[in-house]
N, C-alpha and C positions, 0 to 999 in steps of 0.2 A: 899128824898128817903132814905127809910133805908136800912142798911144791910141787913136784911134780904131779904126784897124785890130786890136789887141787886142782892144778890147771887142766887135767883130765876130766877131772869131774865136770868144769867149766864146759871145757867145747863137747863132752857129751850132754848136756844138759841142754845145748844149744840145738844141737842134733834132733836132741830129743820134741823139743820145744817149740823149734822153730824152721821144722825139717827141708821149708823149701828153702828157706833163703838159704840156712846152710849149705844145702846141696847145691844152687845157684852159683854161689861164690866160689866152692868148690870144683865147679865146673867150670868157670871162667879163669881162675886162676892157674886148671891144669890147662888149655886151652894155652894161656897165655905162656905156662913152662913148655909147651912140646914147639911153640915157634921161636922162645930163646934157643930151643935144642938146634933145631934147623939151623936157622940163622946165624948160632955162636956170638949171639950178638945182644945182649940185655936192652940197649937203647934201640938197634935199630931189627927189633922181630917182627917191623913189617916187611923185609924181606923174605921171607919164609916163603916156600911155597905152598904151606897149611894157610898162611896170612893171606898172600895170594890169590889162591883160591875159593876163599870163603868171605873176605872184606867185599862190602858192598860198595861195586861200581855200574849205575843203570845202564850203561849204553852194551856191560856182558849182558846183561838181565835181559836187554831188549831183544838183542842179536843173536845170543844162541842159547834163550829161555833158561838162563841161571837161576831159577827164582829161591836155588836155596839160599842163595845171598841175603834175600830180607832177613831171612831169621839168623842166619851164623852170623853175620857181621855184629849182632848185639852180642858175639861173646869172643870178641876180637878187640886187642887193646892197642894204642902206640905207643908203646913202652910203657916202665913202670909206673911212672904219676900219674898216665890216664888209668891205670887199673886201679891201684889203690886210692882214687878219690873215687871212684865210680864203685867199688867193692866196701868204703865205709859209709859212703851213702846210701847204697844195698842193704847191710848191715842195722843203720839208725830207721831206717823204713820196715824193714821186716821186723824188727821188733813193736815197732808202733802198730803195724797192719796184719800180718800172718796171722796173727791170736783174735785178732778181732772178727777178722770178716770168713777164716778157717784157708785151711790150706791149697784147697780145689782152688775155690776162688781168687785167693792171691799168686798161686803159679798162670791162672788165666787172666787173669790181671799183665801180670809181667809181658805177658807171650804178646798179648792183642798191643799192648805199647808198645814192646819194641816191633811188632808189623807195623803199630802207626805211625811209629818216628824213620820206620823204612820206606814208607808208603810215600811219605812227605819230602822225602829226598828223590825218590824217584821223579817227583815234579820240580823239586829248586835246587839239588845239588847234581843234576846230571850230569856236571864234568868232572865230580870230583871223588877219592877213593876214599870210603866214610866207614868207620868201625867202632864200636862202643855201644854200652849199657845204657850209655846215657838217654836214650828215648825211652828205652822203658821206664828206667829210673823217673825221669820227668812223670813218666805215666801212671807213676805209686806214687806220685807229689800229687797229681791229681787224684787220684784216687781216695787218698788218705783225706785229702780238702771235703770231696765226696759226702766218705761218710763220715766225718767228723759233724759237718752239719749234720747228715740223718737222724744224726747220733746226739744233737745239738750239744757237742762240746765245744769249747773256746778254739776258733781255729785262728785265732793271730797268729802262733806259732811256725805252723804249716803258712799260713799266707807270707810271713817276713821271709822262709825259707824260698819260697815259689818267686817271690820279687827280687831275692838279689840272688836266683840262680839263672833268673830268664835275665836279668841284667847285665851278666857273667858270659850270658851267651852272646848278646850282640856287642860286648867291649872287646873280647879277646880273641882276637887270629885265630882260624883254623877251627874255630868252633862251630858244627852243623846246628846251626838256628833253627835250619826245618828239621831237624830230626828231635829237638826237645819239644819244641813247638807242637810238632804232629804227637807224637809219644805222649805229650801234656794233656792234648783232645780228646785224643782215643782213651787214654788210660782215666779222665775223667768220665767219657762216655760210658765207660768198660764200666765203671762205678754204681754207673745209676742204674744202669738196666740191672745188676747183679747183685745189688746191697740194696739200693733207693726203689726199686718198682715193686722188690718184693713186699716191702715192709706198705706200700701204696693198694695194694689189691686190697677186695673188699674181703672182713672177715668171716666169711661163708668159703671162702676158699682155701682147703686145707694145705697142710706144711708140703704135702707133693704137688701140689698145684703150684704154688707157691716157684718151688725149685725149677718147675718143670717150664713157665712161662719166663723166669730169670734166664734160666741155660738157652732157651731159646732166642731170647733177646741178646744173649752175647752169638750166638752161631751168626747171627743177620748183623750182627756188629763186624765180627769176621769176615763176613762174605764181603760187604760194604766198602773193606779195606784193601781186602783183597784186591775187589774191582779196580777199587780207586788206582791200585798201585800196575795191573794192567793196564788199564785206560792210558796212565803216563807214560809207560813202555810202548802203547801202541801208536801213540803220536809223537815220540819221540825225534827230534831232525836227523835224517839220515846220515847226516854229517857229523853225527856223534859214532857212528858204525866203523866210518874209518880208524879210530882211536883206538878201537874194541880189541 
């Protein structure tokens, strides 16, 4: 066998296996190639006007109802190290979670984090232009913590990892605190009603029961965030509009 053909086998198997994260990464990283393209610029493709446009800034959000910004800004990087620390973080989670909890549930996992890590900026970084996986990511550290209890495995692991990344957040510059922070809540919250409530009902209630009160309790999770992240837009100080 050659290398080559190994390492084929590799990332199909990865595909195969663990099909959202791959796809995930895959989509962040072509994301992140189409605003090198723009830009011509490896360090600085937040010039882009893909970047631009799609990086989350509350006061567009407030002023002329951007709202797809909560969601694109989780697949917007500033340059290469914030992608690839945020794509092998990606990476060492989806292997831990995707298998476990199945695939539905882990791309909705991702999605509700990073609205929660956009939600949470919308109320504490209104002045500033914020892009990254990292709330989600935060929100599969929760998650994974989650159900590891459910699951009652050893979760030191996860917890050492969760303390010196929230640490990571409030030591170094330019880091969105509310966007791990929020992404952390949600993506734990996201957890319990969708892993932890089902395994809680009583057992007279069959496996679609079961599914059917989980997906329900994440849509009100959604909605919940959603609001949240209106609410902050809609109080927002007009004096942030001028910037806009």
């Amino acid at each position: 066998m050659t290398t080559q053909t190994h390492s084929g086998g590799a990332v199909s198997r990865f595909f195969r296996l663990q099909p959202v994260t791959a796809w995930l990464i895959t989509a962040n990283l072509a994301v992140y190639a189409a605003t090198v393209a723009q830009s011509r610029s490896l360090l600085a493709n937040h010039s882009a006007v893909l970047f631009q446009a799609t990086a989350l800034y509350p006061p567009l959000v407030a002023a002329h109802d951007e709202w797809w910004r909560l969601m694109t800004s989780a697949f917007q990087h500033f340059g290469p190290m914030h992608l690839l620390l945020n794509m092998y973080m990606l990476w060492i989670l989806g292997l831990g979670v995707e298998r476990s909890i199945g695939h539905a549930r882990f791309l909705a996992l991702y999605l509700v984090s990073a609205l929660g890590g956009s939600a949470a900026v919308m109320f504490y970084g209104q002045n500033a232009l914020t892009a990254g996986a990292s709330g989600a990511i935060f929100g599969l550290m929760g998650a994974y913590a989650i159900v590891a209890m459910s699951m009652r495995v050893d979760v030191k692991g996860i917890g050492i990892l969760l303390v010196l990344n929230i640490g990571v957040s409030f030591l170094v510059p330019g880091v969105s605190l509310a966007a791990h922070l929020g992404g952390l809540l949600v993506g734990a919250l996201g957890a319990l009603v969708l892993v932890s409530l089902p395994r809680r009902l009583p057992r007279g209630v069959g496996r679609g029961g079961r599914q059917a009160v989980s997906w329900l309790g994440y849509l009100v999770l959604v909605a919940l965030v959603a609001t949240a992240a209106w609410y902050a837009a809609d109080t927002m100080s007009p004096g942030l509009f001028l910037r806009a």
